[in-house]
C-alpha positions as CSV (number, residue, x, y, z in Angstrom):
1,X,104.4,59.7,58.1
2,X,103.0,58.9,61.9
3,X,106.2,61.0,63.3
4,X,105.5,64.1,60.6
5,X,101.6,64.1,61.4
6,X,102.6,64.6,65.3
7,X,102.5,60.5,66.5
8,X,99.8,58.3,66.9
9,X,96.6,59.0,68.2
10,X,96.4,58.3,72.4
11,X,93.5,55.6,71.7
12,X,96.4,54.3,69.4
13,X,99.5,54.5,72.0
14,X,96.7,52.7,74.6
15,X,96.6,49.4,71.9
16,X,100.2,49.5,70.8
17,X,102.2,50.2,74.0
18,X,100.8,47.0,76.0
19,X,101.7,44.8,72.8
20,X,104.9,46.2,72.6
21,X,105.6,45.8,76.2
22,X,105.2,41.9,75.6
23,X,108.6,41.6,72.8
24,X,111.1,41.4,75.2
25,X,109.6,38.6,77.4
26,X,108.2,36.8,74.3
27,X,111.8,37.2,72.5
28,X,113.3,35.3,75.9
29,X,111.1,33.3,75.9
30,X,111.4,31.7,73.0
31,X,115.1,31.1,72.9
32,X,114.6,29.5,76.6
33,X,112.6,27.0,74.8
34,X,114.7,26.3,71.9
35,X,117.9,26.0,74.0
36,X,118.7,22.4,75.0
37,X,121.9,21.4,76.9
38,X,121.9,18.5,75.0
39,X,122.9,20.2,72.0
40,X,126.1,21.6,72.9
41,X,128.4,18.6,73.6
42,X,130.1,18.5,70.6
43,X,129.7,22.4,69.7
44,X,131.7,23.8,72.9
45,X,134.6,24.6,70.7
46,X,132.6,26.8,68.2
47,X,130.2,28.3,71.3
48,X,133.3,28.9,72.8
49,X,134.8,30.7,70.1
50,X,131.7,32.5,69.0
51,X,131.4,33.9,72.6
52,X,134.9,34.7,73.2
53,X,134.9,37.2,70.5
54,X,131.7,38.8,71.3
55,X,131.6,39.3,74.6
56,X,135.7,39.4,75.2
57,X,137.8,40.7,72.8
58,X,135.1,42.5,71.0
59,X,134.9,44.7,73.8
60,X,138.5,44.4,74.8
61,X,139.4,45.7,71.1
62,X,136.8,48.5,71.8
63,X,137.8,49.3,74.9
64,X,141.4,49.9,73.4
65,X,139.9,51.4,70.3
66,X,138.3,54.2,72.3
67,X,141.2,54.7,74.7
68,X,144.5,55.1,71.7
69,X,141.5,57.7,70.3
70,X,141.0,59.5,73.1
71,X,137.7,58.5,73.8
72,X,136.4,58.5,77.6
73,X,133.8,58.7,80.3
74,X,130.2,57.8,79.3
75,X,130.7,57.2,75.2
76,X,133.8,54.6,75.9
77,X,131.1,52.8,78.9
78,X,128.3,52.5,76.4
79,X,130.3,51.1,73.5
80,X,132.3,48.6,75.7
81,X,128.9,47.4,77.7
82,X,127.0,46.8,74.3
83,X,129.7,45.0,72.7
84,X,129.8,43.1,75.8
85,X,126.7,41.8,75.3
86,X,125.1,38.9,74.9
87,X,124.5,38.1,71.0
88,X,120.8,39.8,69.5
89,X,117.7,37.1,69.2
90,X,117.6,38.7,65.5
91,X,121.1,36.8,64.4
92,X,119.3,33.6,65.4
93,X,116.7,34.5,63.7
94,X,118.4,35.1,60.3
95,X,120.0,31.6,61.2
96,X,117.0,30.0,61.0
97,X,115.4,31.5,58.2
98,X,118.2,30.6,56.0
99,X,118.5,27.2,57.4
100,X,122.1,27.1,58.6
101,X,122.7,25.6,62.1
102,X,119.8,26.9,64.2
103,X,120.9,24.7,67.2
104,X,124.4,26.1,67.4
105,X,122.4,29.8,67.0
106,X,120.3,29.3,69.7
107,X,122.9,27.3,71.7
108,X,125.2,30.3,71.7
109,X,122.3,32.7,72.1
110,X,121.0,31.1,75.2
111,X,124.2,30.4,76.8
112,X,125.5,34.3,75.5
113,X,122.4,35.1,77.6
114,X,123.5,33.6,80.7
115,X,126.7,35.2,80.6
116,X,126.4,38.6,80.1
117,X,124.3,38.3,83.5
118,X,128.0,37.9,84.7
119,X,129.8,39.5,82.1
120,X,128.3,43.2,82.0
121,X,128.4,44.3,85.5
122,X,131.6,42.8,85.9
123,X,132.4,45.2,82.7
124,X,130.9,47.9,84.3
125,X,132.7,47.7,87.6
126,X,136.2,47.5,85.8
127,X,135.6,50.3,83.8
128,X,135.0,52.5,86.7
129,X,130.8,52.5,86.7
């Protein structure tokens, strides 16, 4: 309705744009403080796991997806890099609200997180970017 009426007012975009400015930080932070170190000795096999299919053969399957289709430059980048990422706060969220294992969520959320800082640009050099 906003979108068909021509957006929201300016006095509207000066309220929401500040407190939308805040979700990304507030999303990090949160899962900084629910990741403990603690909880991940006897979980490394399933963090492992987890993580090795999202953020490497996930991509690699993607990567060779787009390739044997003919895909290239920019469209093949994009899809690799996102599927390279680290895993969205939403999926931990969903974990939680349905009370399966929120400490192995947030466990390989947080350490996802740490990885891609790694992960990504090193994705992004090798595929030429």
């Amino acid at each position: 309705v906003v979108g068909q009426l021509g957006g929201w007012p300016d006095i509207a975009n000066k309220v929401f744009s500040p407190i939308g400015a805040t979700m990304s930080p507030l999303a990090l932070f949160s899962v900084g403080m629910q990741f403990h170190f603690g909880s991940m000795p006897g979980r490394k096999a399933l963090i492992s796991g987890s993580l090795g299919w999202k953020m490497l053969l996930a991509p690699l399957l993607g990567w060779a997806l787009g390739v044997a289709l003919g895909v290239h430059g920019l469209v093949l980048t994009v899809g690799v890099l996102e599927a390279a990422m680290a895993p969205m706060v939403s999926a931990a969220i969903l974990v939680d609200e349905y009370d399966l294992d929120t400490a192995l969520a947030n466990s390989v959320l947080g350490v996802g997180i740490l990885v891609s800082l790694v992960s990504v640009p090193l994705a992004n050099l090798l595929l030429g970017g």
